[in-house]
N, C-alpha and C positions, 0 to 999 in steps of 0.2 A: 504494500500500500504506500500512495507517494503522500505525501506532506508538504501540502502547498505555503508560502510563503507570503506573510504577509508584505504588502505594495510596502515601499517606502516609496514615499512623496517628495517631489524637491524641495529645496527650501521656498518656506513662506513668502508668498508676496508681498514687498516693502509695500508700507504705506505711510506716506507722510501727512501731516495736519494741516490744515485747509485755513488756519487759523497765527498757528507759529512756523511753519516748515521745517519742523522739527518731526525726524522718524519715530512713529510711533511704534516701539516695542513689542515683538509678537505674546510677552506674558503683559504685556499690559491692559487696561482697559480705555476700550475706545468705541463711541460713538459716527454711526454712519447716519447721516441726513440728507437727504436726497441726491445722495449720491456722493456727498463729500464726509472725509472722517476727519474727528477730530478727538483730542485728548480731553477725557474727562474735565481736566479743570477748563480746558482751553472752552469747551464748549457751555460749560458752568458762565464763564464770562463772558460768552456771546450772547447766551439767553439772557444773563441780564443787563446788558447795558441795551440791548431792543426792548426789553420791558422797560427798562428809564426813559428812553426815547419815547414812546408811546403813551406815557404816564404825565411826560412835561409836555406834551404836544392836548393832551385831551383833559387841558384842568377844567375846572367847573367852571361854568359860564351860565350869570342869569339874564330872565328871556330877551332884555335888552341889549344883551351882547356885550355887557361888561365884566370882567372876569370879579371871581368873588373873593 
């Protein structure tokens, strides 16, 4: 009886951050978003400086159009 072997794989596909271009480590963790990845912190700090953006852009305004 033969004894198949298992595949070894080439090495991992580099992938670098979309954010610092900096390689992102195959034990490390990393976020994929539409197509781009990025490093957990790196992506921490993209979500929120768009939520700031959006935050200072939509303050409250009463019906007169004067902010409050």
């Amino acid at each position: 009886m033969k004894i198949e072997k298992a595949d070894v794989k080439p090495a991992e596909f580099r992938v670098w951050c979309n954010c610092c271009s900096i390689r992102i480590a195959p034990n490390e963790e990393q976020i994929a978003v539409d197509g781009k990845f990025y490093h957990k912190r790196c992506y921490s700090k993209t979500v929120s400086a768009v939520s700031k953006a959006k935050t200072k852009s939509s303050q409250a305004v009463d019906i007169r159009g004067r902010e409050r």
